[in-house]
N, CA, C and O atoms as CSV, one atom per row, in Angstrom:
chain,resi,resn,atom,element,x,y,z
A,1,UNK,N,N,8.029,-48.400,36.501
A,1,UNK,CA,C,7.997,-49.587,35.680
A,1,UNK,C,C,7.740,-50.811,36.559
A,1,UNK,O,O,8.459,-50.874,37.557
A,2,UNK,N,N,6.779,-51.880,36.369
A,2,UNK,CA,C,6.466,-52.996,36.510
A,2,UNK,C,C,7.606,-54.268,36.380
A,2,UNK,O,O,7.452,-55.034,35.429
A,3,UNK,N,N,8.764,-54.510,37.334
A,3,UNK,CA,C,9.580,-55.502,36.907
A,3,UNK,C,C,9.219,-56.317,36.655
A,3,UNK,O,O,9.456,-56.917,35.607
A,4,UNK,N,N,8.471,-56.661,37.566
A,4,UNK,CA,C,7.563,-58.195,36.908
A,4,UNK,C,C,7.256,-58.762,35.759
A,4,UNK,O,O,7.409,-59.945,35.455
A,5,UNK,N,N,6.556,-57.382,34.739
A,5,UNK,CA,C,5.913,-57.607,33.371
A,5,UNK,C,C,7.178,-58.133,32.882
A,5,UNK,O,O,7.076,-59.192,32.262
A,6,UNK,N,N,8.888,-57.425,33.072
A,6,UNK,CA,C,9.803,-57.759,32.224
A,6,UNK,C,C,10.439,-58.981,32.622
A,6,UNK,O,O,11.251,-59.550,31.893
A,7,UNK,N,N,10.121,-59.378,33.679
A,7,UNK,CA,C,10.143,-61.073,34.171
A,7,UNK,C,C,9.323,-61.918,33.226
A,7,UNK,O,O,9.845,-62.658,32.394
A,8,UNK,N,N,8.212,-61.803,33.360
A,8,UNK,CA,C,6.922,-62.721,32.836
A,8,UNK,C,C,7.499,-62.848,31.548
A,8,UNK,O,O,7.792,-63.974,31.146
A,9,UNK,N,N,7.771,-61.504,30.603
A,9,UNK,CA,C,7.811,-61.617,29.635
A,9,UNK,C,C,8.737,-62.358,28.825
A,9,UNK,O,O,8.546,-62.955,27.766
A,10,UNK,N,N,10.224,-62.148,29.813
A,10,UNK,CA,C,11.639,-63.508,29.325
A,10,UNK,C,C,11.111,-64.648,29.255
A,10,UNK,O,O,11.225,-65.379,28.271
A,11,UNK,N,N,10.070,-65.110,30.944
A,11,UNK,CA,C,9.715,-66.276,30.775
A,11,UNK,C,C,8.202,-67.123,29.933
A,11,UNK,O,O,7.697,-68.246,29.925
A,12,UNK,N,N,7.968,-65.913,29.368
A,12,UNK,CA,C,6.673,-66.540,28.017
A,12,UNK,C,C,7.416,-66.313,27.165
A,12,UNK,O,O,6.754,-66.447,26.136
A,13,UNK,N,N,8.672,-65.972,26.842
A,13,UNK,CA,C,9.272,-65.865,25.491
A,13,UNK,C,C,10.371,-67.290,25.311
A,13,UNK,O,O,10.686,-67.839,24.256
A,14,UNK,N,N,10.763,-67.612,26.589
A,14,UNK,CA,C,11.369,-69.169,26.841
A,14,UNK,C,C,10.596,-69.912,26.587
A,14,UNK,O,O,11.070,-71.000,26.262
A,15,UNK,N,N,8.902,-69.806,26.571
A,15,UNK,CA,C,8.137,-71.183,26.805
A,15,UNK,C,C,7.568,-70.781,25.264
A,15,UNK,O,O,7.834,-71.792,24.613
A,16,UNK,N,N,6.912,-69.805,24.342
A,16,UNK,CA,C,6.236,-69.852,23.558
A,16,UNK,C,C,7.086,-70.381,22.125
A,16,UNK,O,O,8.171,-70.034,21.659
A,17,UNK,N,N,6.121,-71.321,21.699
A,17,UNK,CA,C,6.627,-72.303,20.094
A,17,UNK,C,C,7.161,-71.683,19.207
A,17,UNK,O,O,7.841,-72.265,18.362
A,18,UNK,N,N,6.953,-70.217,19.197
A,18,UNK,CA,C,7.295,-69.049,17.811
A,18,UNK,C,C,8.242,-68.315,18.846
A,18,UNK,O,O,7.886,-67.853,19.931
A,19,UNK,N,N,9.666,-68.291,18.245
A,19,UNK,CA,C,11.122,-67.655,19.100
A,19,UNK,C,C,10.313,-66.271,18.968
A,19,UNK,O,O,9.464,-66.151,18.085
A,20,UNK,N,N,10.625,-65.126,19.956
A,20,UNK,CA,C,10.200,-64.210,19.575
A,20,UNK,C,C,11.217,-63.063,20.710
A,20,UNK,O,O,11.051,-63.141,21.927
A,21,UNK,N,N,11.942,-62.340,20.273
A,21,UNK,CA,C,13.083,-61.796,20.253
A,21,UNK,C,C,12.971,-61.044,21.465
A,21,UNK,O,O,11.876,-60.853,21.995
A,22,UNK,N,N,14.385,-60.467,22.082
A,22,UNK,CA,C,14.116,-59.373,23.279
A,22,UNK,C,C,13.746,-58.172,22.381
A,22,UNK,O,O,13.938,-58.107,21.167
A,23,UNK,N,N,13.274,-57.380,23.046
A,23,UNK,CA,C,13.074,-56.114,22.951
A,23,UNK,C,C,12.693,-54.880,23.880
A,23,UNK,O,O,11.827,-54.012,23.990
A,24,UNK,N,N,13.600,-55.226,24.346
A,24,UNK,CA,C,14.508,-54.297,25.538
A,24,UNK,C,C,15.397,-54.021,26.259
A,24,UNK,O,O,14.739,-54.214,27.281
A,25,UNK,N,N,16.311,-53.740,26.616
A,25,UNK,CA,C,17.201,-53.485,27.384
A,25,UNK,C,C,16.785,-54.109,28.784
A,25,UNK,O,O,17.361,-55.100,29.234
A,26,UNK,N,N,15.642,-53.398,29.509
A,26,UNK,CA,C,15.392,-54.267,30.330
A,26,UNK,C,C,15.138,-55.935,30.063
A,26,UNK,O,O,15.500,-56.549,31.067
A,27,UNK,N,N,14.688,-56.724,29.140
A,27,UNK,CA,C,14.670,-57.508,29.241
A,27,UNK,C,C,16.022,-58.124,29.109
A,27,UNK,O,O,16.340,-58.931,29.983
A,28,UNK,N,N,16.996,-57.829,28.003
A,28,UNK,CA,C,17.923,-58.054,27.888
A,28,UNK,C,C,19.152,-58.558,29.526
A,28,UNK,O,O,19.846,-59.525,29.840
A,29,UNK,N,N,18.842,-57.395,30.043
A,29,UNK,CA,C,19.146,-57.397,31.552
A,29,UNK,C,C,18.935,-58.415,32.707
A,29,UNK,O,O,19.588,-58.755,33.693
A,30,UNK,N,N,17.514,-58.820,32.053
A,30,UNK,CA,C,16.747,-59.857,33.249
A,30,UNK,C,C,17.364,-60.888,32.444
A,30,UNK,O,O,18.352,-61.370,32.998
A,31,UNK,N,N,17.086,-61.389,31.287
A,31,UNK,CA,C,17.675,-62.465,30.708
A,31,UNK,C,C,19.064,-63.135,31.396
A,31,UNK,O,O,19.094,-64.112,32.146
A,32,UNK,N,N,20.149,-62.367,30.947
A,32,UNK,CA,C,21.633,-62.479,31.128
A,32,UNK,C,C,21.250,-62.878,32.430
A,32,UNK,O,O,20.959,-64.065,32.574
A,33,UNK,N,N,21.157,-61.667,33.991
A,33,UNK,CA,C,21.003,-62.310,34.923
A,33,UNK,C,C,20.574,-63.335,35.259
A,33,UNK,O,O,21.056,-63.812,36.286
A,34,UNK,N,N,19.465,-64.118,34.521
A,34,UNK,CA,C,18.517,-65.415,35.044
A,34,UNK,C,C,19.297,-66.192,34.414
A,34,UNK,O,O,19.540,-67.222,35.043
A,35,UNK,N,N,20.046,-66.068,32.899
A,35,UNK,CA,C,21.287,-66.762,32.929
A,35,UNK,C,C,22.414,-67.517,33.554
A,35,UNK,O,O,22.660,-68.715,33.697
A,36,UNK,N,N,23.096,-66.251,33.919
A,36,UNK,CA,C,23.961,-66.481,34.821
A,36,UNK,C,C,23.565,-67.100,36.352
A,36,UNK,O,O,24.374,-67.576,37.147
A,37,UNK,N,N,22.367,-66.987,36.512
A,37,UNK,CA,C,21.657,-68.444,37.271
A,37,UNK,C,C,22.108,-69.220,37.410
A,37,UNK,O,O,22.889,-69.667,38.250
A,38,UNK,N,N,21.257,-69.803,35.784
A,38,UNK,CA,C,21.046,-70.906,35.476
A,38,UNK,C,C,22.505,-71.569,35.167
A,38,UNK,O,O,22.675,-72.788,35.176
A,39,UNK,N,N,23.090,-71.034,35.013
A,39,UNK,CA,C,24.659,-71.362,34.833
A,39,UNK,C,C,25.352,-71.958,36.192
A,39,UNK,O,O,26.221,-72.801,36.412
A,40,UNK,N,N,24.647,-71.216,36.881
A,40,UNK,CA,C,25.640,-70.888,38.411
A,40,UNK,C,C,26.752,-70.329,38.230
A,40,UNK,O,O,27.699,-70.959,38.699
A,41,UNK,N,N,26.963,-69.499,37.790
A,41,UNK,CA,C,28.000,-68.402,37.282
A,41,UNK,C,C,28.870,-68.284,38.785
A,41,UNK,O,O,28.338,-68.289,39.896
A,42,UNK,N,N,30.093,-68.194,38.551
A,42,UNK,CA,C,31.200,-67.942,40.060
A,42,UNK,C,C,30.741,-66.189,40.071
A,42,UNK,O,O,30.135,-65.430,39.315
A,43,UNK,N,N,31.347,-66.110,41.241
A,43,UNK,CA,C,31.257,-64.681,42.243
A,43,UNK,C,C,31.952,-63.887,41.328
A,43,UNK,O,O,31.493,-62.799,40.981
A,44,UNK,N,N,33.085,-64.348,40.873
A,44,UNK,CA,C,34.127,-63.466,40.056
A,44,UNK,C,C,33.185,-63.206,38.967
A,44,UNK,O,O,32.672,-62.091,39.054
A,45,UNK,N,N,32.801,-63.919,37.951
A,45,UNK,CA,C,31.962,-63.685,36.925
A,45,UNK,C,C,30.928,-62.607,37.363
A,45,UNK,O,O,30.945,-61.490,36.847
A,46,UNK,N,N,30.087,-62.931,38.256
A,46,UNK,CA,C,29.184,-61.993,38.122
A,46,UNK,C,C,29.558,-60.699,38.632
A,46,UNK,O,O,29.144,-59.671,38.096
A,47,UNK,N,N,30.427,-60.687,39.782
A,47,UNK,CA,C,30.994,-59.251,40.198
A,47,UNK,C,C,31.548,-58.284,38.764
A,47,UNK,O,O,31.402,-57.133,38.353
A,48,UNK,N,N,32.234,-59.500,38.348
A,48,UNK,CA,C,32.873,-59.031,36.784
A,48,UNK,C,C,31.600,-58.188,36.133
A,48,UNK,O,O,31.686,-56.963,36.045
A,49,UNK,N,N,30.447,-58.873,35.693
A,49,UNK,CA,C,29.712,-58.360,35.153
A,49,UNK,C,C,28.710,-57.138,35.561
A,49,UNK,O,O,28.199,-56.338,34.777
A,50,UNK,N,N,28.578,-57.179,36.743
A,50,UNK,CA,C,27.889,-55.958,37.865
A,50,UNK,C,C,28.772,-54.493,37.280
A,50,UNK,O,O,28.257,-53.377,37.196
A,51,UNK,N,N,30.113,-54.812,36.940
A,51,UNK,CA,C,30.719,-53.376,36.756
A,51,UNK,C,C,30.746,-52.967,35.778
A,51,UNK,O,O,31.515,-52.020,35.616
A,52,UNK,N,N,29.954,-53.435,34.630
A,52,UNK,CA,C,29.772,-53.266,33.242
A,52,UNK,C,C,28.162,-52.143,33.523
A,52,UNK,O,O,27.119,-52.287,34.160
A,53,UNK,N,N,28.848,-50.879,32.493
A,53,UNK,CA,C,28.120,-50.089,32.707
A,53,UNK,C,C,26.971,-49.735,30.958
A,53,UNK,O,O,25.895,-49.253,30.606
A,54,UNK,N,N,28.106,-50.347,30.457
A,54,UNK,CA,C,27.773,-49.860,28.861
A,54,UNK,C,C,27.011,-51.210,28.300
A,54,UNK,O,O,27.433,-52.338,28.558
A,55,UNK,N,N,25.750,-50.939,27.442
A,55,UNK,CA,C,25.106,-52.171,27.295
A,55,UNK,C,C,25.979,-52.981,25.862
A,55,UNK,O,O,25.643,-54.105,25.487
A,56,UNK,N,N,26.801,-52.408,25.375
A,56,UNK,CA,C,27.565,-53.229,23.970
A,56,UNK,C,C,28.385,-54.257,24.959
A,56,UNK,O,O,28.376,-55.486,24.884
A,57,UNK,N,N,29.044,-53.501,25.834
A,57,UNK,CA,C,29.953,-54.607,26.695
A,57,UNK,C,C,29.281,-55.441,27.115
A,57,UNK,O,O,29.447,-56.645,26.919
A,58,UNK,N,N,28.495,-54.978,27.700
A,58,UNK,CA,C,27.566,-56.366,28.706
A,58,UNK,C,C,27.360,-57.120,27.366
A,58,UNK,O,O,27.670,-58.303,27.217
A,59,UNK,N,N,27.059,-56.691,26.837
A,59,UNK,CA,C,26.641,-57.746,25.071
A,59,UNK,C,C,27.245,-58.927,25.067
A,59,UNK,O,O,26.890,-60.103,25.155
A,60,UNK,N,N,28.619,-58.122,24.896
A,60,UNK,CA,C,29.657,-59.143,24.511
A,60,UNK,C,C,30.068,-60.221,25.323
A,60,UNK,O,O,30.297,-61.401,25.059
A,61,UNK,N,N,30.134,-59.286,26.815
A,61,UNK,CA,C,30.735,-60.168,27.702
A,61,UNK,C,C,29.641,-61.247,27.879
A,61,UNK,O,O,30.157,-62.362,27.806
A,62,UNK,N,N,28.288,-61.296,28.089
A,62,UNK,CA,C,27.682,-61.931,28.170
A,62,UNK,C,C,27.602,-63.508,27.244
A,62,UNK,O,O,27.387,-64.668,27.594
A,63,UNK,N,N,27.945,-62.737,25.691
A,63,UNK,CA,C,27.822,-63.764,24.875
A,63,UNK,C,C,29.348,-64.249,24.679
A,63,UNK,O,O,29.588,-64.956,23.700
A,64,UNK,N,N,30.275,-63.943,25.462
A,64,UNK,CA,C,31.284,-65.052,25.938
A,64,UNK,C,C,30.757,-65.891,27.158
A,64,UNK,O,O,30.444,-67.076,27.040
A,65,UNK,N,N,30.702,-65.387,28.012
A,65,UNK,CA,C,30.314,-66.126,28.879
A,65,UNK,C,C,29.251,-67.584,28.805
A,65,UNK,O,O,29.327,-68.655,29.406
A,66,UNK,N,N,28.145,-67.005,27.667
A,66,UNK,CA,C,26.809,-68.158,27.535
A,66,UNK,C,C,27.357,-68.977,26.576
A,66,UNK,O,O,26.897,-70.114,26.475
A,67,UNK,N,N,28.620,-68.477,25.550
A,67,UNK,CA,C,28.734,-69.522,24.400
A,67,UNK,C,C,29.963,-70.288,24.915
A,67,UNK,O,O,30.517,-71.130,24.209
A,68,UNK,N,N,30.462,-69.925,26.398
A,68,UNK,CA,C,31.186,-70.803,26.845
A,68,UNK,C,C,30.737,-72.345,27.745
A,68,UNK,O,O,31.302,-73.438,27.729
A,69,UNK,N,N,29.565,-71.910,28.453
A,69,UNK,CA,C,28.730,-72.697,29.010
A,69,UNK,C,C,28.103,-73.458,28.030
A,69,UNK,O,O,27.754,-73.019,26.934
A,70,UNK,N,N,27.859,-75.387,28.693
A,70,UNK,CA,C,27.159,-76.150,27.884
A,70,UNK,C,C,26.143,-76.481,29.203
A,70,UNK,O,O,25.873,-77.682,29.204
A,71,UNK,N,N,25.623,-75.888,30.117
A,71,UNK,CA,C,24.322,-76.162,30.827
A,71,UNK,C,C,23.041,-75.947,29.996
A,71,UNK,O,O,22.003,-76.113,30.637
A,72,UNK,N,N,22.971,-75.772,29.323
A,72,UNK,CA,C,21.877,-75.037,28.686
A,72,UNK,C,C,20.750,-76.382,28.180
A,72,UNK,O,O,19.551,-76.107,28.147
A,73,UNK,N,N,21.158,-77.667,27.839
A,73,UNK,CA,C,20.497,-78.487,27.294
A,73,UNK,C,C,19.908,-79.135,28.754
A,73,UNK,O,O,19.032,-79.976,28.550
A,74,UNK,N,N,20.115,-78.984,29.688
A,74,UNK,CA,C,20.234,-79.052,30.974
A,74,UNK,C,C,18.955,-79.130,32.055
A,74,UNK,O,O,18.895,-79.976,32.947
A,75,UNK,N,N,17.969,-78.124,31.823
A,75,UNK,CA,C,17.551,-77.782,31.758
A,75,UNK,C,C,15.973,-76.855,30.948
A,75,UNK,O,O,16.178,-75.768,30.407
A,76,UNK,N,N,14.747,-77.356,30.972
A,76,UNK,CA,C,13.541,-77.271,30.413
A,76,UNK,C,C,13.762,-75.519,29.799
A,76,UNK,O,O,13.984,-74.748,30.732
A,77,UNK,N,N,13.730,-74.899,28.513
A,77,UNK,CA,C,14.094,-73.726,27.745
A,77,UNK,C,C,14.973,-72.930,28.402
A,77,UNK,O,O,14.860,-71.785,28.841
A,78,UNK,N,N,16.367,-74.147,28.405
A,78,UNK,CA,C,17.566,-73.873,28.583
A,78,UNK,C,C,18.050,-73.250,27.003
A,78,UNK,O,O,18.274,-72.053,26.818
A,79,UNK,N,N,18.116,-73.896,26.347
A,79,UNK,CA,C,18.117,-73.575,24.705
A,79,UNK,C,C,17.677,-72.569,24.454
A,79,UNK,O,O,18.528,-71.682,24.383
A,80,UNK,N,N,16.318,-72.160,24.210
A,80,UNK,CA,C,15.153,-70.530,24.220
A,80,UNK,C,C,16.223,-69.708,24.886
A,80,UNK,O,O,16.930,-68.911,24.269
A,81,UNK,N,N,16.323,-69.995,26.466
A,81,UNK,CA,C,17.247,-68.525,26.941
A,81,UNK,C,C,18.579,-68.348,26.649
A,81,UNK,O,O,19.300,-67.422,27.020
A,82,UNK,N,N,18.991,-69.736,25.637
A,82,UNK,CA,C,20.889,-69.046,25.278
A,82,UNK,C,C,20.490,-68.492,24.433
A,82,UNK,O,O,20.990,-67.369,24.493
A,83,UNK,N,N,19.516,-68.604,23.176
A,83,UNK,CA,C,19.154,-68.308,22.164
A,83,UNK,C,C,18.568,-66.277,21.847
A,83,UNK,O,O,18.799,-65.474,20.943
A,84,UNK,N,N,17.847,-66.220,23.025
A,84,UNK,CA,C,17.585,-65.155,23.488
A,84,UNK,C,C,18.532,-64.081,23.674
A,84,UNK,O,O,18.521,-63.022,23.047
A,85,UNK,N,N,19.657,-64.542,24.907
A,85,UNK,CA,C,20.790,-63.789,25.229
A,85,UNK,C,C,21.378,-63.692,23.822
A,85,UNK,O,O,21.488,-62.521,23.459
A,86,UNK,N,N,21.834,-64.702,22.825
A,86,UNK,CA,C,22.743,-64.317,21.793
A,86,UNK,C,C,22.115,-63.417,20.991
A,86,UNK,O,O,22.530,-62.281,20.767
A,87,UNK,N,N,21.348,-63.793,20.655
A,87,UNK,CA,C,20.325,-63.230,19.470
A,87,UNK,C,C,19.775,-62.336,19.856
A,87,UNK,O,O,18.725,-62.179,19.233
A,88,UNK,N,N,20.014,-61.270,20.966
A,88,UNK,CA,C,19.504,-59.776,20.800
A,88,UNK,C,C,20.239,-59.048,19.818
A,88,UNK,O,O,21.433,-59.312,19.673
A,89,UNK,N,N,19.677,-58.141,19.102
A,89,UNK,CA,C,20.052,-57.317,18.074
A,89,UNK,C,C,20.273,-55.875,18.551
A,89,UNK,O,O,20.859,-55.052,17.849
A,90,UNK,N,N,19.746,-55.577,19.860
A,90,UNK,CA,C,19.202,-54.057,20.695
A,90,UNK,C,C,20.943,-53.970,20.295
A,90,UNK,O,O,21.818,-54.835,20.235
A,91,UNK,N,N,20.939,-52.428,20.057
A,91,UNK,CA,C,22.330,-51.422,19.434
A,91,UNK,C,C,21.900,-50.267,20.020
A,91,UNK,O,O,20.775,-49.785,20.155
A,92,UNK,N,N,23.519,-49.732,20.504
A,92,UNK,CA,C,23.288,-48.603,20.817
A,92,UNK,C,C,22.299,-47.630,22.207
A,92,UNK,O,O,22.139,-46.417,22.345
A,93,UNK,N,N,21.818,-48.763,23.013
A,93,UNK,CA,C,21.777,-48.788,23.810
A,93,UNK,C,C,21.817,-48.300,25.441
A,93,UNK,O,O,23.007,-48.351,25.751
A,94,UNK,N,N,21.060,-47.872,26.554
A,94,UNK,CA,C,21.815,-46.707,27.509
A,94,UNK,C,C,21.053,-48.421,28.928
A,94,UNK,O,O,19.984,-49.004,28.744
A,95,UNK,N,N,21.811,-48.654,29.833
A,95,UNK,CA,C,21.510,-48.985,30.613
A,95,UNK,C,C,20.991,-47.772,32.270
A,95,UNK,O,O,21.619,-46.744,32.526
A,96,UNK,N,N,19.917,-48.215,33.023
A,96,UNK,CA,C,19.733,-47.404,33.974
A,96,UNK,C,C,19.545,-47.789,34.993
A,96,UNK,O,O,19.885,-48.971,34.951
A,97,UNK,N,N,18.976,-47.404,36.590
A,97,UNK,CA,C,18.807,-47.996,37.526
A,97,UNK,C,C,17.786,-49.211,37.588
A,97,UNK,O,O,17.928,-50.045,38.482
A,98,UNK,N,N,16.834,-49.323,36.727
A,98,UNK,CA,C,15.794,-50.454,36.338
A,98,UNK,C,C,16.599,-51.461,35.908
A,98,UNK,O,O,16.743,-52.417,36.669
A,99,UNK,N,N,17.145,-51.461,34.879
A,99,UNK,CA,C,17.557,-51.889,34.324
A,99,UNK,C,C,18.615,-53.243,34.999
A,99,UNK,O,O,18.545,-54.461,34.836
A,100,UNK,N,N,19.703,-52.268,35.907
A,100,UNK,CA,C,20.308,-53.177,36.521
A,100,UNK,C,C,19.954,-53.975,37.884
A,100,UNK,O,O,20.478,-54.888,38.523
A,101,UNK,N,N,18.555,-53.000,38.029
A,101,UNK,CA,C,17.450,-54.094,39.398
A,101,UNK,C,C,16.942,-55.078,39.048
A,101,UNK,O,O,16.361,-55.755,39.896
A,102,UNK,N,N,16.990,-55.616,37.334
A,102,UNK,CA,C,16.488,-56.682,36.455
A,102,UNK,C,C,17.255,-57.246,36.363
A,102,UNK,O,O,17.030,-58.442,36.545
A,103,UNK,N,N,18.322,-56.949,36.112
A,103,UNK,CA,C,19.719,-58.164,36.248
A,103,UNK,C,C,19.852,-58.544,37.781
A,103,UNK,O,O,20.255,-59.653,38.132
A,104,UNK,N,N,19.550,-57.722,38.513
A,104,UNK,CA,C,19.922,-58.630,39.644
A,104,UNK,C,C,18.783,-59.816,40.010
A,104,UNK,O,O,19.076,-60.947,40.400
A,105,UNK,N,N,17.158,-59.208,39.758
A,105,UNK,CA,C,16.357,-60.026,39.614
A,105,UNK,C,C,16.714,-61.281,39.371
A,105,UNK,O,O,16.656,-62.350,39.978
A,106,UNK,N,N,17.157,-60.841,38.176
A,106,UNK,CA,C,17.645,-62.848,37.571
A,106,UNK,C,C,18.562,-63.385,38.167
A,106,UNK,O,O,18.631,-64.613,38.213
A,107,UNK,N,N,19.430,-62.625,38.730
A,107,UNK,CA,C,20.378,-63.371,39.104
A,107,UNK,C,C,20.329,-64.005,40.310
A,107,UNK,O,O,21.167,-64.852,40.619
A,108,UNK,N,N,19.268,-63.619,41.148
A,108,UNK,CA,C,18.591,-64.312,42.513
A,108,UNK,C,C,17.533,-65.615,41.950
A,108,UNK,O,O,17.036,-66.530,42.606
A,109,UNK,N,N,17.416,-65.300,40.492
A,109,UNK,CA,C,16.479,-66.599,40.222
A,109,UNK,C,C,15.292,-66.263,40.488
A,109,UNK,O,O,14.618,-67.290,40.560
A,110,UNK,N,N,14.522,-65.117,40.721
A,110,UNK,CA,C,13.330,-64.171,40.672
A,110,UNK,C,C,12.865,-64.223,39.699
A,110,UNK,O,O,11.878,-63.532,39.449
């Protein structure tokens, strides 16, 4: 798999006029991480989140974490990517080694 494409693709889905949803796990993954970026998320937080194996948890925990943060206006489709992270619908779900090389992606700001 091409990480990149699932990079590009968070970030044409932040910039394009028509919201247009994750749809993937991997993206889902890169998102949260480039999140927690953009947040500047503490060490604890993200270590916290590194040990999340199951993608419902990461769900959740994630969308505590982003609906706790007000950086988001902050920042040029700061809004688009909280919007993104909340508003995935992906259920049921299997995370894998890609998967969590995309979260770390983001989380270096890659």
């Amino acid at each position: 798999m091409e990480k990149q494409i699932v990079r590009d693709a968070v970030h044409i889905k932040m910039k394009v006029p028509v919201e247009s949803p994750i749809i993937s796990v991997y993206e889902f993954c890169y998102a949260s991480g480039y999140g927690l970026y953009k947040m500047n998320a503490s060490s604890e937080v993200i270590k916290e989140i590194r040990k999340i194996t199951d993608f419902e948890q990461l769900k959740k925990k994630m969308h505590e974490v982003v609906s706790a943060s007000d950086i988001w206006e902050s920042f040029p489709e700061g809004e688009r990517l909280k919007s993104l992270i909340l508003g995935c619908r992906l259920k049921n779900r299997q995370m894998n080694e890609d998967s969590k090389e995309l979260f770390e992606m983001g989380i270096k700001g890659n």
